[in-house]
Structure formats: structure tokens, C-alpha cells
ROBABA-829914 format. One line per 10 residues: number of its first residue (from 0); their letters; for each residue y, x, z of N, C-alpha, C. Coordinates in Angstrom, 1 decimal. Each point is the difference from the previous one (the first is absolute). Layout:
ROBABA-829914
NUM) a) Y,X,Z,Y,X,Z,Y,X,Z; ...;
//
This chain:
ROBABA-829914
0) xxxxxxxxxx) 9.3,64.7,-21.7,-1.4,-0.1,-0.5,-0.9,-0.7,1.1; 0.1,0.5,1.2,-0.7,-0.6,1.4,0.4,-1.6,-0.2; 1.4,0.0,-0.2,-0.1,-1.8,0.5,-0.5,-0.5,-1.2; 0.0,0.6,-1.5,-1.2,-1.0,-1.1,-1.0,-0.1,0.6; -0.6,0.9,0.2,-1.8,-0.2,0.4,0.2,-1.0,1.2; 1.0,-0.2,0.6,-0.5,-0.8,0.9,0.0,-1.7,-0.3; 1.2,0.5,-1.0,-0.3,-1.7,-0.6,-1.0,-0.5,-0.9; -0.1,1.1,-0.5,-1.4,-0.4,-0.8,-1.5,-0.4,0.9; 0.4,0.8,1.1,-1.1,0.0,1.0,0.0,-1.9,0.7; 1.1,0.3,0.5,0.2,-1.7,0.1,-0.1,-1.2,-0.6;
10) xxxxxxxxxx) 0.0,0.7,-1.4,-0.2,-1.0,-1.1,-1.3,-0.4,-0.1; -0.8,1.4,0.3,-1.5,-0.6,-0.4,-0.7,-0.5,0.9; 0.3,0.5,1.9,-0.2,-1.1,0.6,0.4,-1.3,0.3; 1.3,-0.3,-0.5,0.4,-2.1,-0.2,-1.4,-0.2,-1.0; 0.2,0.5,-1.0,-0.8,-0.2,-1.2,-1.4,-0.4,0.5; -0.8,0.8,0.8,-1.2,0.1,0.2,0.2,-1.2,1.5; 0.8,-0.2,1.0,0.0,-0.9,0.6,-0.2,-1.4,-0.2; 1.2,-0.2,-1.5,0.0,-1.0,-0.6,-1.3,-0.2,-0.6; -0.7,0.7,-0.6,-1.3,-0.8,-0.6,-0.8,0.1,0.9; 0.2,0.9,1.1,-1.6,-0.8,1.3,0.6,-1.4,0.4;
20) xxxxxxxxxx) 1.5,-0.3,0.1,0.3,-1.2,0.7,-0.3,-1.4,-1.1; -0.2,0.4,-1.2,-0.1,-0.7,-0.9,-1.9,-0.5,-0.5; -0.3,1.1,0.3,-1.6,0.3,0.2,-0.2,-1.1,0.9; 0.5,0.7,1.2,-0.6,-1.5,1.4,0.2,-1.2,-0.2; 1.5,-0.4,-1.0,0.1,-1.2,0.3,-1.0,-0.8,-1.0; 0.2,0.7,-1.3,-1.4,-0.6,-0.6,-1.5,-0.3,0.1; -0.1,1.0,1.1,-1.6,0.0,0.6,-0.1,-1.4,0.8; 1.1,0.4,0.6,0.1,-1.5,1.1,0.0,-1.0,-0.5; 0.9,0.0,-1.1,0.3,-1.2,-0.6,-1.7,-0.6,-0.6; -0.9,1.0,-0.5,-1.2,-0.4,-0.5,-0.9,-0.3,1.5;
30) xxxxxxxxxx) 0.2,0.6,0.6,-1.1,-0.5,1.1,0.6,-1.1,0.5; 1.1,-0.4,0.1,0.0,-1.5,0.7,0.2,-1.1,-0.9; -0.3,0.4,-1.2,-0.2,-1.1,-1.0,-1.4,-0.3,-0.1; -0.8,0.9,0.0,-1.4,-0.1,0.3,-0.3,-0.3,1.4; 0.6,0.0,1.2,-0.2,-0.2,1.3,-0.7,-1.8,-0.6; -1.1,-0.3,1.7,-0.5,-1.4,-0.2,0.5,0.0,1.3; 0.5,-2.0,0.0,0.9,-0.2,1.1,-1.1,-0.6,1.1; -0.3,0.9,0.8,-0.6,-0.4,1.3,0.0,-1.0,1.3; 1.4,-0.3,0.1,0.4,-1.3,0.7,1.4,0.0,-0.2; 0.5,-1.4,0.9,1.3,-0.5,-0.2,0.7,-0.2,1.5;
40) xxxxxxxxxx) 1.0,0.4,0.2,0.6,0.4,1.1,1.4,-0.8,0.2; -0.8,-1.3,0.9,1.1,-0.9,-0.2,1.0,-0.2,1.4; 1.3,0.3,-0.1,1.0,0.0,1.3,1.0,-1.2,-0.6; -0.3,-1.2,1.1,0.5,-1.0,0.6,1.6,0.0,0.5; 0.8,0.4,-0.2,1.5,0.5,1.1,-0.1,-1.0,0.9; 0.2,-0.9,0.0,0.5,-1.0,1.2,-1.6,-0.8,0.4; -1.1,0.2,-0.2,-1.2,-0.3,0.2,0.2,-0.5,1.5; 0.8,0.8,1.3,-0.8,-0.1,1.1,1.2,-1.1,0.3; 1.2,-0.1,-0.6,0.3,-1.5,0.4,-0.4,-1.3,-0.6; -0.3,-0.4,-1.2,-0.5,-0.7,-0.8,-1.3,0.6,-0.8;
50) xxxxxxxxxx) -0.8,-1.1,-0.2,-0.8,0.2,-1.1,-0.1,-1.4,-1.2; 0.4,0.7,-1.1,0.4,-1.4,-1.2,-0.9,0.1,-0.9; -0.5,1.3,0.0,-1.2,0.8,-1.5,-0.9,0.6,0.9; -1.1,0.2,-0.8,-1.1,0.8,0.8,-0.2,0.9,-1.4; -0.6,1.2,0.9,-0.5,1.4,-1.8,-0.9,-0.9,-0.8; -1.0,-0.8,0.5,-1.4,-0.7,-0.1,0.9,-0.4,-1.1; 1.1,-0.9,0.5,0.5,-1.3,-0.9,0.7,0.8,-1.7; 0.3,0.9,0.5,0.8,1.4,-1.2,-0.9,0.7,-1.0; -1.2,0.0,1.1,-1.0,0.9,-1.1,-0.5,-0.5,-1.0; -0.6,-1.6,0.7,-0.2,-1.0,-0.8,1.0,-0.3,-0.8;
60) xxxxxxxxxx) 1.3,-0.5,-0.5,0.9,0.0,-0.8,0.3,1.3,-1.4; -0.5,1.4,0.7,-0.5,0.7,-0.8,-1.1,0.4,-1.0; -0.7,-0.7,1.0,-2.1,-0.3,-1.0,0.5,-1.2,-0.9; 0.7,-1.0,0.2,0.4,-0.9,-0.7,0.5,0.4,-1.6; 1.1,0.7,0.3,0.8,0.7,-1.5,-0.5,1.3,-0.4; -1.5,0.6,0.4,-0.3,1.0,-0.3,0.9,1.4,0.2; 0.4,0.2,1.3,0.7,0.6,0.2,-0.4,0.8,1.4; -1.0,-0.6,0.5,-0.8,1.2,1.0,-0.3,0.9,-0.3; 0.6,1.0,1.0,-0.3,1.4,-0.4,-1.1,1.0,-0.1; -1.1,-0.1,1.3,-0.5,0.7,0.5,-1.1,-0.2,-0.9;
70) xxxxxxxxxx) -0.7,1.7,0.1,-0.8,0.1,-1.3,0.2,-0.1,-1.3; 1.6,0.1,0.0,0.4,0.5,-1.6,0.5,1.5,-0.3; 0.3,-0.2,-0.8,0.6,2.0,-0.5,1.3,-0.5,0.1; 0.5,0.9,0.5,1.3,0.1,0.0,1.2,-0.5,-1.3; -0.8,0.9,-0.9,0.7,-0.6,-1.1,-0.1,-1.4,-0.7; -1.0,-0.6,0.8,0.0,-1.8,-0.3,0.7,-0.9,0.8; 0.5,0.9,1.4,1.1,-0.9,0.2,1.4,0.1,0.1; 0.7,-1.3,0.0,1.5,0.0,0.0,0.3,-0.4,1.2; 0.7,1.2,1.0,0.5,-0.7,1.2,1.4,-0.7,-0.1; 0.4,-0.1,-0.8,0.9,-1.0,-0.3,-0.2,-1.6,-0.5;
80) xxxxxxxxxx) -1.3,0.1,-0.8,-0.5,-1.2,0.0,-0.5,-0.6,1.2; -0.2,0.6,0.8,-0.9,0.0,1.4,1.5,-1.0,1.1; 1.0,1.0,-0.4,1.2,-0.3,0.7,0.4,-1.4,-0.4; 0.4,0.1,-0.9,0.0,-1.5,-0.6,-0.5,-1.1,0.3; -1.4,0.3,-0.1,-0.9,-1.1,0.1,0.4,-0.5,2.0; 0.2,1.0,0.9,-0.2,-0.1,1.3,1.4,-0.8,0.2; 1.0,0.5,-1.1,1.3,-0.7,0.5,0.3,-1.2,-0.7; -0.7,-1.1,-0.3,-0.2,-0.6,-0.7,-0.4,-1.2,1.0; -0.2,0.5,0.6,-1.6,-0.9,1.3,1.4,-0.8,0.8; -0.3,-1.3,0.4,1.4,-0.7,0.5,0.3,0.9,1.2;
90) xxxxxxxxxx) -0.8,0.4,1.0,0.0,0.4,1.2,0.7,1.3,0.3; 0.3,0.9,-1.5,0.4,1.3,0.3,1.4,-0.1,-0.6; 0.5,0.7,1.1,1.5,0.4,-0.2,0.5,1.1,-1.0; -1.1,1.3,0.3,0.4,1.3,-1.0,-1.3,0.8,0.3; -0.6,0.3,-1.1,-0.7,1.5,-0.1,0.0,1.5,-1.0; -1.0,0.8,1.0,0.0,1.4,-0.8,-1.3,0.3,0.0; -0.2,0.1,-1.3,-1.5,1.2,-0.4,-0.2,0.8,-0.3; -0.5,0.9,0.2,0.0,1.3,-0.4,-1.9,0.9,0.3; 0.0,1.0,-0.7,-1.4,0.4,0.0,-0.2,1.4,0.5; -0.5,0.4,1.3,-0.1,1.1,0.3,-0.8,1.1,-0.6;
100) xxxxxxxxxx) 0.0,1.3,0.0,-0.8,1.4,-0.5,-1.3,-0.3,0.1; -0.5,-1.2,0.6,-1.2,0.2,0.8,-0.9,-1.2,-0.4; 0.8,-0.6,-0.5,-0.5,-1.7,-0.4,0.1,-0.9,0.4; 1.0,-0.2,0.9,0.1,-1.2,1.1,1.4,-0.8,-0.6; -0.4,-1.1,-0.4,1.9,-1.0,-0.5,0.4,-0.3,1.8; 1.1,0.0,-0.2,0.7,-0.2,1.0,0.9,-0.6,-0.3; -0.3,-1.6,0.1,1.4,-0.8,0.3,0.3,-0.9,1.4; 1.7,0.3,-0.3,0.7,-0.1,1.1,0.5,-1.5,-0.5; 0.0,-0.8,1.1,0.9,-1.5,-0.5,0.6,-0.5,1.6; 1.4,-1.1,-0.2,-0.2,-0.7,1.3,0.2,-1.1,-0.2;
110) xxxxxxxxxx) -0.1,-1.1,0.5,-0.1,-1.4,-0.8,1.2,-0.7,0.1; 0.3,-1.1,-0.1,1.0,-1.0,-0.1,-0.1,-0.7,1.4; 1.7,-0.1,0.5,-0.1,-1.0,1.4,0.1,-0.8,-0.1; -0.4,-1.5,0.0,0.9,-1.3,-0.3,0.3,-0.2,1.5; 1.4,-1.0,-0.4,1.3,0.0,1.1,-0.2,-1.5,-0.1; 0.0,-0.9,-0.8,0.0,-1.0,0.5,-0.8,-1.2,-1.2; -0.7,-1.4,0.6,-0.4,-0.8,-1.1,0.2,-0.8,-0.5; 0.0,-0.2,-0.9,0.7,-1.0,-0.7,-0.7,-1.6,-0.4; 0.0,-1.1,-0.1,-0.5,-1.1,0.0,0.7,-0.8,-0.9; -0.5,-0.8,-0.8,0.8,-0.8,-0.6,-0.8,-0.9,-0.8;
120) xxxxxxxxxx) 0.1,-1.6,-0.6,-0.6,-1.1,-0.2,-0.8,0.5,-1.2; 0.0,1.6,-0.6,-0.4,0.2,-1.4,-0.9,1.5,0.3; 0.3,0.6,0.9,-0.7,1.2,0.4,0.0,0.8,1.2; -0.4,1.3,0.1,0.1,0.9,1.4,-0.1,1.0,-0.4; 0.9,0.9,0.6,0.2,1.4,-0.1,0.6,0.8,0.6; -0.4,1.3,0.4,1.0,0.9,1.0,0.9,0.7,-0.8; 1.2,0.4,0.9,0.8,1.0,-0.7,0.1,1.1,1.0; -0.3,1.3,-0.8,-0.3,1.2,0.9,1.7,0.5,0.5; -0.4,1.1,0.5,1.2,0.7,0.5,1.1,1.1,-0.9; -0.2,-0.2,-1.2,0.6,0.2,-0.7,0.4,-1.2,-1.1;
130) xxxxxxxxxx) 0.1,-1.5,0.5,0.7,-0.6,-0.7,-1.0,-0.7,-1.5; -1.5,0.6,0.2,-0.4,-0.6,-1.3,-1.5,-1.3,0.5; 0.1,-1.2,-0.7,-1.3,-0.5,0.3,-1.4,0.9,-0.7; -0.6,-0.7,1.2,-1.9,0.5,0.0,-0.2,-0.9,0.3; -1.5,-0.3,-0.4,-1.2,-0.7,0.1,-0.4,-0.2,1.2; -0.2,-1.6,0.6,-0.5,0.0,1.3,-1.6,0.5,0.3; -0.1,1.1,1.1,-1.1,0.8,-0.4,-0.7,-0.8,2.1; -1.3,0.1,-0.4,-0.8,-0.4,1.5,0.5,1.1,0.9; -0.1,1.2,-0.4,-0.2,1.0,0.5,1.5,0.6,0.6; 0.9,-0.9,0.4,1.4,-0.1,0.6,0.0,-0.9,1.1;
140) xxxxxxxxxx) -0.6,0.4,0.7,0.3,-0.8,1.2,0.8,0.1,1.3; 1.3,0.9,-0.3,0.7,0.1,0.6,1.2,-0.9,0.0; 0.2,-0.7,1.4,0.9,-1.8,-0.1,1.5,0.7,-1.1; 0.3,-0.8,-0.8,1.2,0.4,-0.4,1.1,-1.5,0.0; 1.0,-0.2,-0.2,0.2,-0.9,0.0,0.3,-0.9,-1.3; 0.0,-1.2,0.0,-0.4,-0.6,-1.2,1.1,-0.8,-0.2; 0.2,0.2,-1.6,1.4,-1.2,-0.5,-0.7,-0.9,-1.1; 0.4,-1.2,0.4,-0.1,-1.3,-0.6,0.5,-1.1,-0.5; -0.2,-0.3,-0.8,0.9,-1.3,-0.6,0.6,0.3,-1.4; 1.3,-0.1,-0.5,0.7,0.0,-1.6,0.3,1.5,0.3;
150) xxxxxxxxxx) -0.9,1.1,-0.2,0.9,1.5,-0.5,-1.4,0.3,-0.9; 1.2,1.1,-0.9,-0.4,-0.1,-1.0,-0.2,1.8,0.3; -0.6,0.9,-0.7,-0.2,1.6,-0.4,1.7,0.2,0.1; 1.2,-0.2,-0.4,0.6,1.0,0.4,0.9,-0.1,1.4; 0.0,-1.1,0.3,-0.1,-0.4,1.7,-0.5,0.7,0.9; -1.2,0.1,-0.5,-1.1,0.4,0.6,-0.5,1.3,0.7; 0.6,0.8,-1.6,0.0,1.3,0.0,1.3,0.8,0.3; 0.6,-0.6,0.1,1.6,0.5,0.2,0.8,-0.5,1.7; 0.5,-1.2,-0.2,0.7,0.1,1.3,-0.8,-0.2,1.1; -1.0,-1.3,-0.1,-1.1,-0.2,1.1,-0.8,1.3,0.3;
160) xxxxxxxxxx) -0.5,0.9,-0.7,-0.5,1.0,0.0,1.1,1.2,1.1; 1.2,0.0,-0.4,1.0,0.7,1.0,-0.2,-0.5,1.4; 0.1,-1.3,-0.2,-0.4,-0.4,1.7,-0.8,-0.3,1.3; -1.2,-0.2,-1.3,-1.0,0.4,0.6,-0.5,1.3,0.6; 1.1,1.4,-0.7,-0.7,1.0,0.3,1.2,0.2,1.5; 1.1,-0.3,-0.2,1.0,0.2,1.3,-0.9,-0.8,1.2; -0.4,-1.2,-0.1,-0.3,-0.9,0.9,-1.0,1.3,0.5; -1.1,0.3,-1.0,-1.2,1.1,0.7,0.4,0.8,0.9; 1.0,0.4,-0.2,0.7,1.7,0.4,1.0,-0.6,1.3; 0.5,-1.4,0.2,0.9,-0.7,0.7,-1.1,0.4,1.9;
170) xxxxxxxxxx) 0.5,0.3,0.7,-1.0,0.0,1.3,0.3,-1.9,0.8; 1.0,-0.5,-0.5,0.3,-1.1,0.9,-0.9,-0.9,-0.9; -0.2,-0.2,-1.6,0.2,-1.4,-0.8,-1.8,0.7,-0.5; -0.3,1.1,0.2,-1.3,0.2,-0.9,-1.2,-1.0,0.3; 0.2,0.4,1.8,-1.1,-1.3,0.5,0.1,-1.4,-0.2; 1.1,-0.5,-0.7,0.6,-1.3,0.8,-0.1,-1.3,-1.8; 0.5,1.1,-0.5,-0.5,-1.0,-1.3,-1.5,-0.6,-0.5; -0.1,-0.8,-0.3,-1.3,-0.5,-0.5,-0.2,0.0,-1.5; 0.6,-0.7,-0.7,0.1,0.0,-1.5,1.1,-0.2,-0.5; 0.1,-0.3,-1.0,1.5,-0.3,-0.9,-0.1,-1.3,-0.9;
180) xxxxxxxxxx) 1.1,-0.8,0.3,-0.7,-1.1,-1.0,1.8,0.1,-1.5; -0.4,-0.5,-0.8,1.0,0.0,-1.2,-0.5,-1.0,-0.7; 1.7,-1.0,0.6,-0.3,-1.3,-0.6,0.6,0.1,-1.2; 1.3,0.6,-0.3,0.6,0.4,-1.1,0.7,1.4,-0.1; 0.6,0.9,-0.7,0.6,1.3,0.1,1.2,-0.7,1.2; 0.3,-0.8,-0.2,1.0,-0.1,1.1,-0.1,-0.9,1.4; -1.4,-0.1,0.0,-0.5,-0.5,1.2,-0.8,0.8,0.4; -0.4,0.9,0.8,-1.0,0.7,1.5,0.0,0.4,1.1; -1.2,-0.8,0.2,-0.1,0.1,1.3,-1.2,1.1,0.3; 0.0,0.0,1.7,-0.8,1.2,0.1,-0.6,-1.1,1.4;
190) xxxxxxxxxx) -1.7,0.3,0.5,-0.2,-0.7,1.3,-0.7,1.1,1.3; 0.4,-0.1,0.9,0.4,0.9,0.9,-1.5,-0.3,0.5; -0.3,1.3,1.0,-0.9,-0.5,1.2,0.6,0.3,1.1; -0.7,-0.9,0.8,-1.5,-0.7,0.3,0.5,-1.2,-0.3; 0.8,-0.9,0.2,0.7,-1.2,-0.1,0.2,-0.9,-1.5; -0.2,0.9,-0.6,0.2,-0.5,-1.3,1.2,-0.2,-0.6; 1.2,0.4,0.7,1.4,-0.5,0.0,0.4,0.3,-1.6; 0.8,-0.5,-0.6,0.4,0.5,-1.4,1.5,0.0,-0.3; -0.1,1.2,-0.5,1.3,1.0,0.0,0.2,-0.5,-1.7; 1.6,-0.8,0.1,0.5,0.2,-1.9,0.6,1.4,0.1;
200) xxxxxxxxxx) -0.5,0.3,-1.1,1.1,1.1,-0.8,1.1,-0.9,-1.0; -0.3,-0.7,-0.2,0.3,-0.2,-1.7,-0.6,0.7,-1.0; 1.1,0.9,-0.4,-0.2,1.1,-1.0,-0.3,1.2,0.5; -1.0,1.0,0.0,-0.7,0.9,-0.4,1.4,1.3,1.0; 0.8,-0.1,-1.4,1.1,0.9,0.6,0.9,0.2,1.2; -0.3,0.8,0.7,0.4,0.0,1.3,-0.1,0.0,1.1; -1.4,-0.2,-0.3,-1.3,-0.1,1.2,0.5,1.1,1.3; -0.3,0.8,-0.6,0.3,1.3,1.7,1.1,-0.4,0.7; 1.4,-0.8,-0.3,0.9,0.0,0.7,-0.3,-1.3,0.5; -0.7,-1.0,-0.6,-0.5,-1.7,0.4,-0.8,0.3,1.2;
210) xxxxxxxxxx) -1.1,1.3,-0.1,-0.9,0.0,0.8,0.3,1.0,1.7; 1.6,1.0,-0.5,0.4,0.7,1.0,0.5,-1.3,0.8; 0.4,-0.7,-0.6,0.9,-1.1,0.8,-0.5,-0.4,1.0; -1.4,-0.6,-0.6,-0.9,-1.1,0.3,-0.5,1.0,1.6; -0.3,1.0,-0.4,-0.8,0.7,1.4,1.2,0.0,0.6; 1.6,0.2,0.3,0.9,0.7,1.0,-0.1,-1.5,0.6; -0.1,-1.3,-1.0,0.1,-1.1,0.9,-1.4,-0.1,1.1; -1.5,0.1,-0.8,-0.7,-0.3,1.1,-0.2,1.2,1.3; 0.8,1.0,-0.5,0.1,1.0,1.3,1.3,-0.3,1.1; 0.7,-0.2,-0.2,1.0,-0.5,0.3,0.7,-1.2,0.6;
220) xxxxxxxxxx) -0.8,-1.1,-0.8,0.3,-1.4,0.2,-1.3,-1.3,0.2; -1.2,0.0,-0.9,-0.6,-0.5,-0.3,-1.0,0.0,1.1; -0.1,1.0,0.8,-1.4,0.7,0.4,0.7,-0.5,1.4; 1.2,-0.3,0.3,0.7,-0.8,1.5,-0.9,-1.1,0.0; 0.7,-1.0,-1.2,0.4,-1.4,-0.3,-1.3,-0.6,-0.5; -1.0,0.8,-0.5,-1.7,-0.4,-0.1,0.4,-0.5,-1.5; 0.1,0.9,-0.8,0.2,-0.2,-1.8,-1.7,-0.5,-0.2; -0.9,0.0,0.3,-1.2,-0.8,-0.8,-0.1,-1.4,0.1; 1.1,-0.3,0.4,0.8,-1.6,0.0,0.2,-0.4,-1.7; 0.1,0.8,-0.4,0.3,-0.2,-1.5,-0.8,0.1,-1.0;
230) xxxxxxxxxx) 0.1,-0.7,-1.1,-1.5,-0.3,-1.0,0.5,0.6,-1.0; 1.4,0.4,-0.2,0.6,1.0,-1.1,1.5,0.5,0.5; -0.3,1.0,-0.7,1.2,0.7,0.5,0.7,0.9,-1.4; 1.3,-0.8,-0.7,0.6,0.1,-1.1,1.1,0.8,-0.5; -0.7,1.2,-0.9,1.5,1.6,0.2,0.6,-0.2,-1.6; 0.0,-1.4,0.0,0.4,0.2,-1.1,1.9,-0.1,-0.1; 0.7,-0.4,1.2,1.1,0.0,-0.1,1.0,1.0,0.5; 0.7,0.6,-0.5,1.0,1.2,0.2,0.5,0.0,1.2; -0.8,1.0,0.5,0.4,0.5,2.2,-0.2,-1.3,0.7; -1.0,-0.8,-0.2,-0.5,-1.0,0.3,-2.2,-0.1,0.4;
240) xxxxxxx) -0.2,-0.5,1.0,-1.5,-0.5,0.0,0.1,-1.2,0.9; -0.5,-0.8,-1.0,-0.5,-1.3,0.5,-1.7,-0.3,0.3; 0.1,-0.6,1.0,-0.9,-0.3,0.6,0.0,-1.4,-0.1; -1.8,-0.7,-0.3,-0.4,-1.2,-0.4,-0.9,-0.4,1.1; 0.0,-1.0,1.2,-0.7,0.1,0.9,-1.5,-0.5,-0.7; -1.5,-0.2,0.9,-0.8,-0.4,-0.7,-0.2,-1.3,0.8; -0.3,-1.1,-1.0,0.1,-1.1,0.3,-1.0,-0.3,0.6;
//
């Protein structure tokens, strides 16, 4: 008899739990739909190494598509529209929006890096660090290095993109390269500094082992014998570098 009453007893406290917890959430749910959004709370991630976007530039892009927040009811806006619209912007890589108890949107974004630029007799464009082209923006002025001549987007974005990101990351070759030139997929060259010396690849593939080479020679051999004797210096042949003096 004792243990019925107690389940019944517990029954009617879940019971009565569950509709206060059901109570709150619908109160809540009405007061932050009626909440008015008082500001916008914008976090930059990578802000203090780069700046590509400014809020100024975001907010405005929002007053644009009618999608500024502040001073609406909650229930008039979509922070997913909001999201959208921000990830949309060439300069951003990924965002989050979201609306606090209190009325403040808070979105979170970090932008797009470009790794290298691209040049060619028909246009200009970067490709970021994930492999996709963006829009040449003023507001990048960090030196990258630049490829030129016959490549085309998947060139561009694919193998030259690989190497340019190794060369970055390379401690011997990062300083040392200047630009990239592509006369054909099976002709490139690369031109060194300070000298301007120009290094064949040929083809694209195989670069790291063309370019390990290249350094054990000028550590090794070149750096004796005064290698800036040379106006090109050619890895295009198998466990071979030829040297072209300059005339």
C-alpha cells in the first residue's frame, strides 16, 4: 500500500514538474520573440592577423537586403537569413548567428585567406586557402605570390595552389621565390630573388623533389663555385640540373 502512494506521489510531482518546465519554456519562448534587438555583436576570429572585412562593411551589406537587425522584434528577424547573407560576402570564409535572451545578434565569422595571384591576358584573381577562386579585393595587401601567363582555374586551383602553399611553409624557398611564370602546363618556371635567376620546372608535378634538389646543390655546391653565375638553372631532367651561364 506504502509503495502505491508513493508512486502516485511521484507521479504527480513529474506531472507538475513537467508543466512548470513546459510553462517556462513557453513564457520564454514569448518573451524573446517579442524581445527588440538592441545591438550586434560582431567577433572577427582572425581579425588581429588580417583585416579583409570591416563590421562597417557587413552592417552595411545588411541595411542593403533589409536584414539589419537592431530595433526589430525578434520575431521579424531570421538569423539565418542574416547568416547567409554574411556568408555570401566574397571575403568570408564561414559564419554563425544567433540571438541572445537579451537582444543582442551575435555573429561569429572568419574570413578567407588568399594564398596566391593569379594573372592572365583575360583576368585576375586570387585563390584562397582552401583551393577556391575570390575576387581581387583592395583590402589584401598582404604580398602573396603571383602566377602568370597560360593557366587556366583548374591549374590554378589545384596543383599550383599545392605549391604555393609548400613553398609558404618551405623555411629555405619561402623567401626566395618571386613569382611563377606558365608558359604552357608543361613548361614552368619559377624566378628567384634577388638575382632574378629562373628555375624550369617543366611540369608542375614534382616540384618538392626538383626544389629539394635544387637547395642540397646551392648548399652544398653552388654556394662554393658562385651559382649566380647562371641566368637559369633547369630541373627538368631526371637526377640532373643544368646550369645556363648568363651571357
Amino acid at each position: 500500500m506504502r509503495i502505491n502512494v508513493k508512486i502516485v506521489l511521484l507521479s504527480i510531482i513529474a506531472a507538475l514538474l513537467l508543466a512548470y518546465l513546459v510553462g517556462v519554456a513557453v513564457w520564454s519562448n514569448r518573451r524573446v520573440r517579442t524581445t527588440t534587438c538592441t545591438a550586434i555583436e560582431w567577433t572577427i576570429t582572425d581579425s588581429t592577423r588580417r583585416q579583409y572585412v570591416t563590421e562597417n562593411e557587413l552592417a552595411n551589406l545588411l541595411r542593403e537586403q533589409d536584414l539589419y537587425p537592431v530595433g526589430k522584434k525578434a520575431n521579424k528577424i531570421s538569423t539565418q537569413r542574416i547568416e547567409n547573407a554574411i556568408i555570401m560576402h566574397p571575403m568570408v570564409r564561414r559564419a554563425q548567428c544567433y540571438m541572445t535572451s537579451s537582444g543582442v545578434i551575435c555573429i561569429r565569422l572568419s574570413q578567407r585567406i588568399p594564398i596566391l595571384r593569379v594573372v592572365t591576358a583575360d583576368e585576375s584573381y586570387f585563390v584562397d586557402s582552401d583551393r577556391l577562386r575570390m575576387p581581387i579585393r583592395e583590402s589584401v595587401t598582404t604580398p602573396l605570390l603571383s602566377v602568370v601567363g597560360l593557366v587556366n582555374t583548374e591549374m590554378a586551383t589545384g596543383e599550383l595552389a599545392d605549391m604555393v602553399l609548400w613553398v609558404s611553409h618551405h623555411r629555405y624557398w619561402r623567401e626566395k621565390i618571386e613569382n611563377i611564370h606558365v608558359v604552357n602546363p608543361r613548361y614552368v618556371y619559377l624566378v628567384q630573388r634577388p638575382d632574378e635567376t629562373k628555375i624550369i620546372l617543366g611540369e608542375v608535378h614534382g616540384y618538392a623533389h626538383k626544389l629539394r634538389k635544387l637547395q642540397t646543390l646551392y648548399e652544398e655546391g653552388f654556394e662554393k663555385i658562385g651559382w649566380r653565375t647562371y641566368s637559369e638553372i633547369d630541373l627538368r631532367y631526371h637526377n640532373q640540373v643544368v646550369g645556363r651561364n648568363k651571357e
